[in-house]
VOLUMRO-603320 format. One record per atom (N, C-alpha, C): residue in one letter; x, y, z. Coordinates in pm, whole numbers, plus 50000, padded with zeros to 5 digits. Layout:
aXYZ...
//
This chain:
x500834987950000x500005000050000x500875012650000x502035014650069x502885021750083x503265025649948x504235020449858x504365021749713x503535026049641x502115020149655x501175024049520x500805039949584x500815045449717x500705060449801x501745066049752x502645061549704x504455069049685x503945072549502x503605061749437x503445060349310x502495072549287x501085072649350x500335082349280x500595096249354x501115094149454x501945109149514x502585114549381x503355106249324x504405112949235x503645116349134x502545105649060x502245110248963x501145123048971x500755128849103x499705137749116x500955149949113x502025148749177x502865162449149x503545162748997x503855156248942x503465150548779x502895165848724x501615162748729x500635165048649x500385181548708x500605183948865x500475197448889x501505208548849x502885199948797x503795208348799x505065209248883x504995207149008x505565208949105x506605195749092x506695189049049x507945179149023x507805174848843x508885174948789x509355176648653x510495164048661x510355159348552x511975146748517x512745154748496x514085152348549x514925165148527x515195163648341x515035153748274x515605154148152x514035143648087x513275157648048x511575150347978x512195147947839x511735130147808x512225126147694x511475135147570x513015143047487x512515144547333x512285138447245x512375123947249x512535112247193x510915112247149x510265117847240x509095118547248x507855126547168x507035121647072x506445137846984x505435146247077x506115159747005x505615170547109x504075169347004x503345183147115x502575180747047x501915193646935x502575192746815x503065198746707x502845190446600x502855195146457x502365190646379x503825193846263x504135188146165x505385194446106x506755193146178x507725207646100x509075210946185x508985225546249x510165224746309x510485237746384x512015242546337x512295252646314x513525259546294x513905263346449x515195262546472x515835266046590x516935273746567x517065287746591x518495298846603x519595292546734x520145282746711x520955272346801x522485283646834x522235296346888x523145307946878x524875304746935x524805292947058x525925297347118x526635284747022x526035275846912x526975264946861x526075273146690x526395281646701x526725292846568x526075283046425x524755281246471x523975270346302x522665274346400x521855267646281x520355270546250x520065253846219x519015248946340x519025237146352x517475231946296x517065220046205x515705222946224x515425209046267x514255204846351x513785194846436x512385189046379x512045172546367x510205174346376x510045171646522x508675168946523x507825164346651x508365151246742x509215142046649x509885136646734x511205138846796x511815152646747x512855154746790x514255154946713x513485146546623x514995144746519x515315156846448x516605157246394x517655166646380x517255161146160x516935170046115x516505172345968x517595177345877x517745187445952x518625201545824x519235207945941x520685213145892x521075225345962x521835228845906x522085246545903x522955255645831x524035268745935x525675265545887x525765259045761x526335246645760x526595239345696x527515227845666x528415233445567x529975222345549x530745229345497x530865233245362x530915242645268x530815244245175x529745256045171x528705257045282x527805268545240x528185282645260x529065287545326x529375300245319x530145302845222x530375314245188x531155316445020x532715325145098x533595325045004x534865331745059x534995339745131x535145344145279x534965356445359x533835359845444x532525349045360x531185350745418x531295345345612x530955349845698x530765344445818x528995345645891x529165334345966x527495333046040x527845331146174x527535342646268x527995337146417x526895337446461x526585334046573x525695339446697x524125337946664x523355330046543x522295335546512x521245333346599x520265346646651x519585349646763x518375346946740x518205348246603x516355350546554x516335344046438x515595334446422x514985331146255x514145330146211x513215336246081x511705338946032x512285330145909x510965328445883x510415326345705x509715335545633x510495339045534x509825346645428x508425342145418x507355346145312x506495345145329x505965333145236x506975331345145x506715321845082x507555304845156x508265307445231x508505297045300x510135293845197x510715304045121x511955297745086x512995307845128x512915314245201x514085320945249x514285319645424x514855322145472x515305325445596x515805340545631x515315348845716x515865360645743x516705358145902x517885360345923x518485356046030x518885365446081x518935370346237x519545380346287x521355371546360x522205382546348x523275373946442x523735386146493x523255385346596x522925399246729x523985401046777x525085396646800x526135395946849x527405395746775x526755393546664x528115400546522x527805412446435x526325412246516x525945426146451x525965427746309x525015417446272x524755414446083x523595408246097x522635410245985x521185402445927x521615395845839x520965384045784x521805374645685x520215367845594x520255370545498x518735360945428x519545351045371x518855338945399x519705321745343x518725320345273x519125314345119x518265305145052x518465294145042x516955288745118x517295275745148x517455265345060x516805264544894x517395257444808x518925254044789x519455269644775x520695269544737x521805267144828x521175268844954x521965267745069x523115278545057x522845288645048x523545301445053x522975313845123x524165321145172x523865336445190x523525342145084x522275351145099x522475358044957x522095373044953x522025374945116x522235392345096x522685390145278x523315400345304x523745403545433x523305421545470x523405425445574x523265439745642x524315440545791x524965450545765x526085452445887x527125449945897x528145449945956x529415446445960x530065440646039x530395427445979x530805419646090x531575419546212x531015422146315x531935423346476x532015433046476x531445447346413x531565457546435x530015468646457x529915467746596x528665476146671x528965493446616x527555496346562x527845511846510x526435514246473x526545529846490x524805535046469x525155542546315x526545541446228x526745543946114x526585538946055x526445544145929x525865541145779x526095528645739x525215517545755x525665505745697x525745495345831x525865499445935x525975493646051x524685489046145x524795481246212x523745481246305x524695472346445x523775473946574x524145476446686x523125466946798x522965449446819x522795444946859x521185440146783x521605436046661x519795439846597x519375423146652x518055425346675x517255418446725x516535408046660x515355411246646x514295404246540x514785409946404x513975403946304x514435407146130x512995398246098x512515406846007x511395401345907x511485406845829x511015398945708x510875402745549x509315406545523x509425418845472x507945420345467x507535415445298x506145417945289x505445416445193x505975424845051x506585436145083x506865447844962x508375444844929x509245431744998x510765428944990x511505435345069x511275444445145x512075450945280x512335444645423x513325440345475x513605438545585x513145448145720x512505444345799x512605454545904x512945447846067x513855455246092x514905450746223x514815462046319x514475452046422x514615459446577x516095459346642x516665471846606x517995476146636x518045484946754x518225472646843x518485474146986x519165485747053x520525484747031x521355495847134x521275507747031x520915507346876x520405522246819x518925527046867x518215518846956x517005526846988x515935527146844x515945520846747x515695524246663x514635510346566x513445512846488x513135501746387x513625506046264x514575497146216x515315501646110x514485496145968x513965496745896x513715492545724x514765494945661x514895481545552x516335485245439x515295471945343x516145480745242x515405470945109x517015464145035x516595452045048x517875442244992x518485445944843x517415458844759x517795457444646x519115467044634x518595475244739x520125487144742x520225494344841x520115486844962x520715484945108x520175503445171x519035507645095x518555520045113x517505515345294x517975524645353x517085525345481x515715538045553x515405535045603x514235541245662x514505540745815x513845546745877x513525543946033x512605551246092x512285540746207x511375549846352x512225549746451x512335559446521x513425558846622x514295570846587x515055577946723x515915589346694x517465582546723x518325581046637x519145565646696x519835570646796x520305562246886x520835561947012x519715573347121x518775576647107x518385580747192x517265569947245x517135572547337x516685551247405x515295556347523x514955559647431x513455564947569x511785558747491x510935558447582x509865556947533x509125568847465x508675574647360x508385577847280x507815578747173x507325563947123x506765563347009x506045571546882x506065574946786x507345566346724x508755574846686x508865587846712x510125589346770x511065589046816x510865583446953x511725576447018x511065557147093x512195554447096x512215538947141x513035533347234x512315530647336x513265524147467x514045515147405x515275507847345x515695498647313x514985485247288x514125486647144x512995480047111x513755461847069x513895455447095x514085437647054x513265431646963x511925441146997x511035429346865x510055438346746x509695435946618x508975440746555x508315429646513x506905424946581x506245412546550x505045417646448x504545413946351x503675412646230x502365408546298x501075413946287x499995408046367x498985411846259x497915399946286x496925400246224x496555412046110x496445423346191x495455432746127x497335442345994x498175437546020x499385441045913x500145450345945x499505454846140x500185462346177x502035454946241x502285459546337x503625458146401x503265462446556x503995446446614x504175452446780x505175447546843x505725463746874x507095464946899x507385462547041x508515455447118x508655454447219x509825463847270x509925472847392x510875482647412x511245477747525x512455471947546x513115469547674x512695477747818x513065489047793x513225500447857x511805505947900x511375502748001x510505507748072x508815489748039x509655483547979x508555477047929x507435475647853x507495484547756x506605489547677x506155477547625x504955479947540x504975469647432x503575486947361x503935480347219x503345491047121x503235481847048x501385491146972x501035482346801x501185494746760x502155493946615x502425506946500x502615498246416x501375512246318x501335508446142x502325510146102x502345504745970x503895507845879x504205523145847x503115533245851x503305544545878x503905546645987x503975543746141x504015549246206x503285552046308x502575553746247x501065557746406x501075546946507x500945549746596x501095541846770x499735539046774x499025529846759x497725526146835x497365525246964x498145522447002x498155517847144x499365513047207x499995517047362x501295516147430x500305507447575x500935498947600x501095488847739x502415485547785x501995485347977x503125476447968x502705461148047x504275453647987x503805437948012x503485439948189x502465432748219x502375430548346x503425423648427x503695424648527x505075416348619x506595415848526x506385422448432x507795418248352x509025427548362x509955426748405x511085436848404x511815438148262x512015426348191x512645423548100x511545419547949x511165429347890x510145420947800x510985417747643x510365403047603x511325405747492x510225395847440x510175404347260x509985395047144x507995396847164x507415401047208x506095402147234x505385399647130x504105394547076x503515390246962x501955382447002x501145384446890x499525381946858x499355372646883x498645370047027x498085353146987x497205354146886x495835360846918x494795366246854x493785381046914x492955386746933x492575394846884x493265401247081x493315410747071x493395413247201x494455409047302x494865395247279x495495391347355x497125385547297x498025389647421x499585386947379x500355379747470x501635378347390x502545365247431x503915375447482x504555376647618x505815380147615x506145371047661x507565374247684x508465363547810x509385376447865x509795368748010x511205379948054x512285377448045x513115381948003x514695376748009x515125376948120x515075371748223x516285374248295x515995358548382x517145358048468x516795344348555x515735342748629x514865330248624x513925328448706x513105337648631x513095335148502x512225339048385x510665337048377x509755340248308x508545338448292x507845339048170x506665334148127x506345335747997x504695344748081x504245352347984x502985360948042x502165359747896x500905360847919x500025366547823x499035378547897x498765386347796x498375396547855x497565405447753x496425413047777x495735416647653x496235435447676x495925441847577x496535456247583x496445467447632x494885466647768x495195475847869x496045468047982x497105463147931x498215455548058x497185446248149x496075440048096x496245433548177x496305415148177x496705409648342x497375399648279x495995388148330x496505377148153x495625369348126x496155350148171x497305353748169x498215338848256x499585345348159x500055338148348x501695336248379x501975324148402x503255321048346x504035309348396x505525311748433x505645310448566x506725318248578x506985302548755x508205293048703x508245281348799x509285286948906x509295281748998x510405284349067x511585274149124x512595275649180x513255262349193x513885260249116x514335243849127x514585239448964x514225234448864x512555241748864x511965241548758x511955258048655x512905266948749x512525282248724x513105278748513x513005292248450x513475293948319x514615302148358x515385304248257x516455306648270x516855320548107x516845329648137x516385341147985x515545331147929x514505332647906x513645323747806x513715342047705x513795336747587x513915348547511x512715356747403x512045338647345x510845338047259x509495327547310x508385337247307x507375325847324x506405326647198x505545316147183x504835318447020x503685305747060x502545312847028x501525300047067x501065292546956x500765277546948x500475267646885x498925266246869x498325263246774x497405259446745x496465254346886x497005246646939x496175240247061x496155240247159x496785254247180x496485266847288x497975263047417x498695254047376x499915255047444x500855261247371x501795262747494x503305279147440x504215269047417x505125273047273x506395269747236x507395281247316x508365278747379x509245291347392x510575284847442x511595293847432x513015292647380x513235297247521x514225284347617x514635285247732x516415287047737x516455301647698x517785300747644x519075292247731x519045298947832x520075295647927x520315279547984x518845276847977x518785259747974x519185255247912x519435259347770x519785255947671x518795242947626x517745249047577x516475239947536x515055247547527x514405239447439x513095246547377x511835238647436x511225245547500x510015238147577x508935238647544x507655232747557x506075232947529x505375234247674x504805243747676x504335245647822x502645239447759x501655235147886x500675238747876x500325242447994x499005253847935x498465262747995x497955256348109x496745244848067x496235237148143x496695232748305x497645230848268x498745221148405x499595232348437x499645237448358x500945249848349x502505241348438x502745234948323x503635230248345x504195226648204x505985221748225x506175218148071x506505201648065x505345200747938x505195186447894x506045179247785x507245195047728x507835180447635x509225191947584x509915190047606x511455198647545x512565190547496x513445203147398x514385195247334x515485204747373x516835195747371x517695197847470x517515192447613x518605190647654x518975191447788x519125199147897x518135203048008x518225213148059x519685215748181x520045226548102x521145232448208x522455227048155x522355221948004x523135213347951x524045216947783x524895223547756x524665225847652x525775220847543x525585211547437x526145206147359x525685207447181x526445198747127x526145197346991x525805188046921x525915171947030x525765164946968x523615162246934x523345150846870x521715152646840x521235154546955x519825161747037x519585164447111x520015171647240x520995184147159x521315189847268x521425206147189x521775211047244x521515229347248x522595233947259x523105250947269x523805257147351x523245270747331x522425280747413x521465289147422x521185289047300x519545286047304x518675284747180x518265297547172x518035310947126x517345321747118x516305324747049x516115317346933x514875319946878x514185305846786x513075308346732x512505295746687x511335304146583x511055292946437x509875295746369x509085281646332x507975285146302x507185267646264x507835269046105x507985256846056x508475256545890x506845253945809x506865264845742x505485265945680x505715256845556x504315251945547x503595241845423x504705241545299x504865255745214x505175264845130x507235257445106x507425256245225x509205255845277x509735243145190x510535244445144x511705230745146x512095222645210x511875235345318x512245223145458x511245213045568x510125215045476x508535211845542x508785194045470x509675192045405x509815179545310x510215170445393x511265174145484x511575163145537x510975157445703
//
C-alpha cells in the first residue's frame, strides 16, 4: 500500500507541475504538427527538428558560406512569406543574413561583421528581422534605439526611432525595442526593453496603442496570439512567459520556481492548441508549456546542459514553425 501512496503521490505532482523529470524525453512527439527551425546561437547554426525530435537540416555545413562570408551567433529566425528564404539576425556580430534555402547560401547580408555602430551601413545588437510583403527587411535595432527598414535591392534605409536616443516615445523615440512582430490586422508590435513597453504601429508609424507587460522587468519578442490578447516572456533568471491583453492586463503567467525556474527564456509563440512553444535560452532547450497544468510537457535539449551532439543545444534564442510552402517542410 505504501508504494502504490508513493506512486500516485508522484504522479499527482506530475501532472500539477511541482515535480518535473529533470531530463523530459525528446525522443518523444511534442505536440506539434510538422518542423520547427531553431536559432541554436551559442553552437553558431540554425538547427531544424520534427515532433519527434529528430535533427532534419542545419545551416551551415561545409561548403555553404562563400569566401569571407561568416554566420555567428544567430539569435532570431523567420520565414519569408513564401516559406523559401530565411531572414536571420546574428545579434552579436551585429549582421542580418537572408539564406536561401534551396541553394543553401547567403544571399544578401546587412552590417558589419563584429563591428557595433549607429553608422551608415551598421547596426548595433539587431534583434528580430522580418521580410515584409513589399521585399524590405525590418529590424529591431536594439542599442540604436531604433526600427530600422532597408530594402535588399540597394541596402537604402528608413527608420522609427531617433538613433541612440533610448526612451519611450513612440514613434520617435524607442526604449531599446528587441522585437517588431507582424499581427493580424498588418500592423507591428514592437517590444521596448526600457521601461517595458509593448506598442502596436502601422507601417506608417502611428502608435495605436502603448502597454506595459504586466510583472515583467525584462520584455522581449512580444507578439499576437489573437485578437486582444499577447505573448511576452522575461529575460532574465527565474524567467517567465505572460500573456496579457493591451490595457496591461494579465491573462496567465508561467513563471516556475526552483529547479523548475526558466532561465532568459527569450521567445514565446503560441500553437494551434492553445499550448506555448518558447526558447529557454540559458537551459539551453526549447520547451512546450501547457496552459492547462501549466507546466512543461515536452522539450528539446537538455536542461542546464549545453552541447552539439543530436539532442542537445547551447542557448537556443529563437525559433519559427516551417510553413507548408518551405523546402524544409519535406523532410
Amino acid at each position: 500500500m505504501r508504494r502504490i501512496f508513493v506512486i500516485s503521490a508522484l504522479i499527482s505532482l506530475l501532472v500539477s507541475g511541482l515535480l518535473l523529470p529533470s531530463a523530459i524525453a525528446s525522443s518523444a512527439k511534442a505536440p506539434f504538427t510538422g518542423n520547427i527551425i531553431i536559432a541554436d546561437e551559442g553552437n553558431n547554426r540554425l538547427v531544424v527538428i520534427n515532433n519527434a525530435g529528430q535533427v532534419k537540416w542545419t545551416f551551415p555545413q561545409p561548403g555553404d558560406l562563400a569566401p569571407g562570408q561568416t554566420f555567428k551567433t544567430p539569435d532570431d529566425v523567420f520565414f519569408s512569406a513564401d516559406g523559401k528564404q530565411l531572414i536571420v539576425t546574428e545579434s552579436e556580430h551585429q549582421m542580418i543574413a537572408i539564406v536561401d534555402i534551396a541553394t543553401r547560401k547567403i544571399v544578401y547580408q546587412y552590417g558589419v561583421a563584429g563591428k557595433a555602430s549607429s553608422a551608415k551601413g551598421h547596426l548595433h545588437n539587431p534583434d528580430d528581422a522580418m521580410l515584409l510583403s513589399d521585399g524590405r527587411i525590418v529590424i529591431a535595432d536594439i542599442a540604436n534605439c531604433r526600427v530600422l527598414f532597408v530594402n535588399p535591392k540597394n541596402s537604402k534605409t528608413s527608420q522609427f526611432g531617433f538613433t541612440g536616443s533610448c526612451m519611450h516615445n513612440p514613434p520617435k523615440r524607442f526604449g531599446s525595442p528587441n522585437g517588431a512582430f507582424p499581427n493580424a490586422a498588418g500592423n507591428f508590435i514592437v517590444t521596448e526593453i526600457n521601461g517595458d513597453w509593448i506598442d502596436e504601429m502601422t507601417l506608417t508609424g502611428k502608435i495605436l496603442w502603448s502597454a506595459h507587460a504586466p510583472g515583467v522587468s525584462y520584455p522581449s519578442d512580444t507578439n499576437e496570439i489573437s485578437a486582444n490578447r499577447y505573448l511576452t516572456v522575461d529575460f532574465v533568471n527565474h524567467g517567465q512567459i505572460v500573456e496579457f491583453n493591451r490595457a496591461g492586463k494579465l491573462l496567465w503567467r508561467y513563471r516556475p520556481a526552483g529547479a523548475l525556474s526558466l532561465d532568459h527564456p527569450s521567445l514565446a509563440l503560441p500553437l494551434p492548441n492553445k499550448m506555448v512553444i518558447a526558447t529557454d535560452d540559458a537551459n539551453h532547450r526549447i520547451i512546450i508549456v501547457d496552459p492547462k497544468v501549466n507546466s512543461v510537457i515536452w522539450q528539446y535539449g537538455k536542461k542546464g546542459k549545453a552541447g552539439t551532439a543530436a539532442g542537445f543545444l547551447n542557448n537556443p534564442d529563437g525559433l519559427d514553425f516551417v510553413p507548408a510552402g518551405s523546402p524544409l517542410a519535406k523532410y
